[in-house]
C-alpha positions in Angstrom: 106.0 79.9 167.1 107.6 78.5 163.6 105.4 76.3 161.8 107.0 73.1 160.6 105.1 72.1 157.9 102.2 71.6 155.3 99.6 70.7 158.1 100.7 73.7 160.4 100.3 75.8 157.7 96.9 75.3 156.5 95.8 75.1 160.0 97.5 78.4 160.9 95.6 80.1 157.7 92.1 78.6 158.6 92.5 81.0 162.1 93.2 84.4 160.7 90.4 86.2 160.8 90.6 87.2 157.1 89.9 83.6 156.1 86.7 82.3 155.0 85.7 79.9 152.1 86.3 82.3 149.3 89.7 83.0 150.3 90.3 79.7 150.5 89.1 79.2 147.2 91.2 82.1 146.0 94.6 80.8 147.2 94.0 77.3 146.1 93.1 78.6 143.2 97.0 80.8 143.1 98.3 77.4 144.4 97.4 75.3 141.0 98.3 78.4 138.5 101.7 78.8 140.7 102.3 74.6 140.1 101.0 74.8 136.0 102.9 78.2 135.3 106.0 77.1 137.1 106.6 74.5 133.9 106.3 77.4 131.6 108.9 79.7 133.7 111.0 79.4 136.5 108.7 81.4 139.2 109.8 80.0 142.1 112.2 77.0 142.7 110.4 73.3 141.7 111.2 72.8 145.4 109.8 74.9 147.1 106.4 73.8 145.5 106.5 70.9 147.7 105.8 73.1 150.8 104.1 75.8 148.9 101.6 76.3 151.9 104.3 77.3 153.8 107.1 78.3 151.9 105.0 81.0 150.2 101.7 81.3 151.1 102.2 81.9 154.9 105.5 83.5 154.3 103.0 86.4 152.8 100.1 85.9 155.0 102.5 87.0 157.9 102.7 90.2 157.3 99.1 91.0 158.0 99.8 90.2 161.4 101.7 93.4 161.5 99.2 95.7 159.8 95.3 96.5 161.5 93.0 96.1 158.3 91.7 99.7 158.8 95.5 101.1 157.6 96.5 98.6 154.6 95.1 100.6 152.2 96.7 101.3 149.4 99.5 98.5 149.6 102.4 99.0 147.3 104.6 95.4 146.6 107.9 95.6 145.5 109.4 93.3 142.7 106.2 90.6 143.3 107.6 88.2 140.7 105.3 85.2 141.4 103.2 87.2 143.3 104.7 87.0 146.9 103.5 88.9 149.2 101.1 90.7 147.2 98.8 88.1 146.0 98.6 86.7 149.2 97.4 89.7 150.6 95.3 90.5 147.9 93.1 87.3 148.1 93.2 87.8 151.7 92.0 91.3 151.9 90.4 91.9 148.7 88.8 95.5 149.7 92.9 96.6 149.6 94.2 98.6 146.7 97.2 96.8 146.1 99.8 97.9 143.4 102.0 94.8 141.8 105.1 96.2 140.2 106.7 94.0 138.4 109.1 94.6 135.4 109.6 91.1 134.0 106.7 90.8 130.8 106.2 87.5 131.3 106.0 87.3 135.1 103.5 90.8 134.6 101.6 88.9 132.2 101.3 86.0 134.4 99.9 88.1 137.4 97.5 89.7 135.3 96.0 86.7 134.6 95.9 85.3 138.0 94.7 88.9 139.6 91.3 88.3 136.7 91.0 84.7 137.6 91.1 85.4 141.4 88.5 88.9 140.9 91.0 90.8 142.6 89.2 94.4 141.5 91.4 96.5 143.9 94.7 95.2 142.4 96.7 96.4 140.3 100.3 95.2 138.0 101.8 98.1 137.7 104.1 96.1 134.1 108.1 98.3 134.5 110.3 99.3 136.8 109.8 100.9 139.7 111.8 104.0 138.7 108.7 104.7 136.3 106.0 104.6 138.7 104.0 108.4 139.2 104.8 109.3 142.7 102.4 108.5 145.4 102.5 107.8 149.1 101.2 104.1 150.2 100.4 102.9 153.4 101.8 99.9 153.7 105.1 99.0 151.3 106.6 95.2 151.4 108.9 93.5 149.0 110.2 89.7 149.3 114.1 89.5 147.8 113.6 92.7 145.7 116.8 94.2 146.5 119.3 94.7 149.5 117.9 97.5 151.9 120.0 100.2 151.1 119.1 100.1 147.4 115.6 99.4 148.7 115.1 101.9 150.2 116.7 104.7 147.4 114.3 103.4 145.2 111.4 103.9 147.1 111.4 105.9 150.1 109.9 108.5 147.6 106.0 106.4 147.8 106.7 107.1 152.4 105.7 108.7 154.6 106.7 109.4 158.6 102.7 106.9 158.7 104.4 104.2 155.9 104.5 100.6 157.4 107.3 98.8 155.7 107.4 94.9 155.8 110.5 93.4 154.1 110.7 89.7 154.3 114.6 89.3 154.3 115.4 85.5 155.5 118.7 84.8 156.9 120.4 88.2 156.1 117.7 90.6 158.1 119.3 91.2 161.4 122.5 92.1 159.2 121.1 94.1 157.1 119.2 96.3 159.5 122.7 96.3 161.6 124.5 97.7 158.5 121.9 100.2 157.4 123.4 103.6 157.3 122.3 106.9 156.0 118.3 106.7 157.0 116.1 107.7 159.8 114.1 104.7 160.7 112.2 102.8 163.1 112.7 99.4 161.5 113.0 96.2 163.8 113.6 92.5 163.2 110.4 90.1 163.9 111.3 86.2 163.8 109.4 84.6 160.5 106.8 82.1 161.2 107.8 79.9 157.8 111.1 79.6 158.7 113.2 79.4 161.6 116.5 81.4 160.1 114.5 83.8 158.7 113.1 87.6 160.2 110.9 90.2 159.1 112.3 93.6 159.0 109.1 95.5 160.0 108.3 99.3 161.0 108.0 102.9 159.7 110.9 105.6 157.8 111.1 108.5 159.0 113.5 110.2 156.6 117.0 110.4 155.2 119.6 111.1 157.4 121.8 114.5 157.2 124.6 112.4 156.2 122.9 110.9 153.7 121.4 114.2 152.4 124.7 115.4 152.2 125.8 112.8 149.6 122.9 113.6 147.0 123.2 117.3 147.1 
């Protein structure tokens, strides 16, 4: 199923079962800072604001169709810059500890202020690059155009584990880059993207560098 539209899209949210009034509330609520902010700084493409419902706000909801509620906590979000996927799924399921790295100040400061005006207690924006967050391990991990998978994954295969469900929004360039992918361990797929119909998903867990790859860094 690809949705096609504005309609499609709010009709699609209104039958996941994390929606309810106050999530409703919540992302209308991202929906009109995203539109306000988007004068002050280029956040996402004055475009794309035109199909905002879709082009971003079910293009993150998606994901949670890949990850049972019981095992999305904590939630780790790659290079959130407006707040794609990670806002989403924070308004969505607000019980999830959900870390925000982004190193832009203003896009951090931004978020920050959404995250207090949405009462999103359980997330956190982690303000600097990713190379200076403490090492942990996350659950989930998902990033939207952070960086191609290769580097991706050098960068933070460190916060996985063999458990780690990675959901990596990719558009046109997923099946490639999966295809290319050398050096790792994985059990990584391609699922077709609701939002658009050129776009996939690269979804599933890492288990590890491969000996090859080992090999280079030693």
């Amino acid at each position: 199923m690809i949705l096609s539209g504005e309609r499609e899209a709010r009709e699609w949210l209104e039958h996941l079962p994390e929606w309810d009034e106050v999530a409703r509330e919540r992302l209308e609520l991202l929906v009109a800072m995203l539109g306000h902010e988007n004068q002050r700084q280029n956040l996402v493409s004055a475009a794309s604001l035109a199909r905002v419902w879709l082009r971003h706000i079910v293009d993150s909801a998606q994901l949670l169709a890949h990850v049972p509620r019981e095992t999305s906590s904590p939630w780790l979000d790659l290079g959130t810059g407006a707040g794609f996927p990670g806002l989403v799924i924070a308004a969505l399921r607000p019980e999830t500890r959900i870390v925000l790295v982004e190193s832009r100040g203003r896009r951090a400061e931004w978020l920050e202020s959404v995250r207090s005006a949405l009462a999103l207690d359980q997330t956190e924006v982690f303000a600097g690059r990713l190379e200076s967050l403490l090492d942990q391990k996350f659950r989930v991990i998902s990033a939207r155009a952070f960086a191609p998978l290769p580097k991706l994954l050098d960068l933070s295969a460190r916060f996985s584990t063999s458990d780690t469900r990675w959901l990596l929004p990719k558009g046109r360039s997923a099946a490639q880059e999966l295809l290319e992918l050398q050096g790792w361990d994985h059990l990584f797929h391609v699922e077709q993207s609701l939002s658009d119909v050129d776009a996939g998903l690269i979804v599933g867990t890492l288990v590890g560098e491969g000996a090859a790859n080992k090999g280079k860094k030693s």
